[in-house]
C-alpha positions, 0 to 999 in steps of 0.5 A: 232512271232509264238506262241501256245495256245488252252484252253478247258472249259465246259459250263454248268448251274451248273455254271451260264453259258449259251450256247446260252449268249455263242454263241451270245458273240462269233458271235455278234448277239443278241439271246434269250435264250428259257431255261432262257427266257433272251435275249443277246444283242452282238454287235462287229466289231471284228468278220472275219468270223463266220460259223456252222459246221454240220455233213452231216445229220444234220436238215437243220434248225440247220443251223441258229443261234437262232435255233441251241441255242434253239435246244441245250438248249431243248436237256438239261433239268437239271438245271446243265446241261452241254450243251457245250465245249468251245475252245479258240486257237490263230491263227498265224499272219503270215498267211493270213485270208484264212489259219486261216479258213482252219485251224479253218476247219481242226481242226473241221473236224478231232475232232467233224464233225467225232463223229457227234458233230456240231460246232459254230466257230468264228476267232476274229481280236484281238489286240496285245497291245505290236504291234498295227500294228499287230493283235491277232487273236484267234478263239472260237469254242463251240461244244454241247455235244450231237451227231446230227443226222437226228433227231436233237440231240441225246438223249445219251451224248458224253461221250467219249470226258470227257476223260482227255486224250483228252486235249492232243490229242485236243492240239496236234492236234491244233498244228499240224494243224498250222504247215501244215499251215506254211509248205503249205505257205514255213514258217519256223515256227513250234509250239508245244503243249508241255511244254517248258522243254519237248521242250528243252526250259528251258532259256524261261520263259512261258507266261500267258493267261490274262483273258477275263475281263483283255483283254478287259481292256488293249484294253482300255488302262487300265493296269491290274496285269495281263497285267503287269506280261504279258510284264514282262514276255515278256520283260525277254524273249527278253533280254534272246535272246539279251543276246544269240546273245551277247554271240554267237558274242562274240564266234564268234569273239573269234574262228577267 
């Protein structure tokens, strides 16, 4: 079943984070963070495809991992810094691995290689705990928040971006790229970026986002609230349909 979501957050120092523990988790690879002086060990086997997006001037060297991590954290030099954005989006299943890249391209392409940002993007498998012969995928993509020119990063933040309207236009888009997907591979699908009363869908009830920390425990079989609330929440939904098709047979009989 189709489904949207696409969450934005900010990675910054202020708040304990670091852009590079950041990019290691999302790519699996183990790399040091030259601002801490800490090294991030990541292993992972769920990880089918990992890319760096950089506009067309962009130093070459930005091309390896540790390098772009130690350029972006020698760009920041205060301690709450804000270094990067964050995006997690779900990937449609229907589709095939080619499509979910063109997708995770076209989204990067249209929001940050056009303003000179430069992008960490990684589509991880997932698991759908509800479907075992069925994955989650979902991709994260990190975007610093200075422009890349031929000099490196610039010494001016993106500002523009810290916009909130840019929540709409970033979730918009996210779903319209999704559904130039499906269109292109004949699907019948469509997903919206909007609230499910905006779409008319006021029988459905709207599903909840578990955590990282609560994901990682039902992939190991541990029930969370949240996971809980998750299939309730589900299972609700699927008894509203089934009741739907019962009353829709029902009428159907009844017009004979």
């Amino acid at each position: 079943m189709a489904n949207f979501h696409l969450e934005a957050t900010i990675i910054s120092r202020g708040k304990g984070r670091s852009v590079t523990a950041a990019v290691g988790y999302i790519s699996g690879k183990t790399l040091r963070d030259n601002y801490s002086g800490k090294t991030y060990y990541n292993s992972r086997n769920d990880v089918i495809w990992q890319k760096i997006f950089l506009p067309n001037d962009a130093p070459q060297e930005f091309r390896n991992l540790q390098h772009l991590c130690n350029e972006i954290e020698c760009a920041e030099v205060r301690r709450d810094a804000r270094t990067a954005r964050q995006f997690i989006g779900s990937l449609p299943n229907e589709l095939p691995p080619g499509e979910l890249i063109r997708i995770v391209h076209e989204f990067i392409e249209d929001n940050f290689l056009s303003c000179s940002l430069c992008a960490v993007a990684a589509i991880h498998r997932g698991r759908n705990r509800d479907d075992p012969s069925r994955n989650n995928p979902h991709v994260h993509i990190i975007v610093p928040t200075r422009p890349v020119g031929e000099g490196g990063f610039s010494k001016w933040k993106d500002r523009e971006h810290d916009k909130r309207e840019y929540i709409t236009i970033w979730r918009e888009q996210w779903a319209e790229v999704q559904n130039r997907a499906y269109e292109r591979n004949g699907l019948d699908i469509q997903v919206s970026h909007e609230a499910l009363e905006v779409q008319g869908k006021r029988d459905r009830e709207p599903t909840i986002h578990l955590s990282r920390i609560d994901w990682q425990k039902e992939q190991r079989g541990e029930r969370t609230p949240a996971g809980d609330r998750k299939r309730a929440i589900k299972a609700r939904n699927e008894e509203r349909v089934r009741q739907r098709e019962i009353k829709r047979e029902c009428e159907l009989e009844l017009s004979r």
